[in-house]
N, C-alpha and C positions, 0 to 999 in steps of 0.2 A: 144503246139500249138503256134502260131505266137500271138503277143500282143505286139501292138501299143500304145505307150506315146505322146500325144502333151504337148507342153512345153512351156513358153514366158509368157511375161509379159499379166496382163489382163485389163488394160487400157493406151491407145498411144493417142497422143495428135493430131487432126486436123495438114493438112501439112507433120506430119514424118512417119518412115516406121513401118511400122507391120511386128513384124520377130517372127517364130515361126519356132519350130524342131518337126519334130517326131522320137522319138528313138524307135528300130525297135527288139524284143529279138522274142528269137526262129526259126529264120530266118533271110537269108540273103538277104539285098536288089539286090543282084547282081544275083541272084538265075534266073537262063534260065526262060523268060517267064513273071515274072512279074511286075507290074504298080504300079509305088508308088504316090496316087495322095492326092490332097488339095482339101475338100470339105466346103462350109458352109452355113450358114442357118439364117440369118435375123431372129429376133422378128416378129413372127406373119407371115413368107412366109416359102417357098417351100426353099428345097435341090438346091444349086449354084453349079455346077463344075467350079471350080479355075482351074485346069490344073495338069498336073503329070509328072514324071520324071520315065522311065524305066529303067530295069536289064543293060542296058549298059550305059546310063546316059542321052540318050536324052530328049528332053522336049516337054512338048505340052501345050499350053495353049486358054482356053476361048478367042474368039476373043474380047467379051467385057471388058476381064481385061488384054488382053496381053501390052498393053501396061505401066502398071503399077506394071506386075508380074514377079518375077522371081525364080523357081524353084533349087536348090542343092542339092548335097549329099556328106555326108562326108563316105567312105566305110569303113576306120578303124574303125569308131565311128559306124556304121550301123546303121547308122542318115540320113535323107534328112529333108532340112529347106524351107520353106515358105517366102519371102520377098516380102511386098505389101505396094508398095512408096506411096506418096502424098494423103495418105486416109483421110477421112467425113467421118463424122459420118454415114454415109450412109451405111460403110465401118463394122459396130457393126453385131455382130455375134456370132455364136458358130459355133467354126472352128473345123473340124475335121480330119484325116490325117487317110486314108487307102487303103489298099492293093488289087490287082484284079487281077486274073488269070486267066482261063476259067473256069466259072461254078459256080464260088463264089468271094464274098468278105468281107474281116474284116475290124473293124470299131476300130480305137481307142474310148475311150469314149467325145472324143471332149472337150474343153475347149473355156472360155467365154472371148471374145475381146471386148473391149467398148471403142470406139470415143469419147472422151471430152477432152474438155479442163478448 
């Protein structure tokens, strides 16, 4: 079955960018059909959609974060990365990176991001 890794650093300083990857086994991201997306979840709130990157490479993102986000993928590596510039701690989360097709979706197990400086 398909299983998702998020990857990066777990504390980024005020001002610099939040880069994370998700690496992608059992499955290919280019695969007809599916959504490779960036979810996360603030201490103490609700599920955020970040935005996502599809089987052919387009992006979509959160109107409240597109201006600070940017979605990739790397297809040899069967990787897609996360880059989120000029973050606050506002910005702290458990970010998670997964997959959607019709009917279902998998979750990586998410990993922990903290804003400080």
């Amino acid at each position: 079955q398909v299983q998702l890794q998020e990857s990066g650093p777990g504390l980024v300083k005020p001002s610099q960018t939040l880069s994370l990857t998700c690496t992608v086994s059992g499955g290919s991201i280019t695969t007809n059909s599916y959504y490779w997306n960036w979810i996360r979840q603030p201490p103490g709130k609700g599920l955020e959609w970040i935005g996502n990157i599809d089987y052919r490479g387009n992006t979509r993102y959160s109107p409240s974060l597109k201006s600070h986000t940017s979605i990739s993928r790397d297809t040899s590596k069967n990787q897609f990365t996360l880059q989120l510039s000029s973050v606050t701690p506002e910005d702290t989360a458990v970010y998670y990176c997964a997959r959607n097709v019709l009917g279902t979706t998998a979750w990586g197990q998410g990993t922990q991001v903290t804003v400080s400086s």
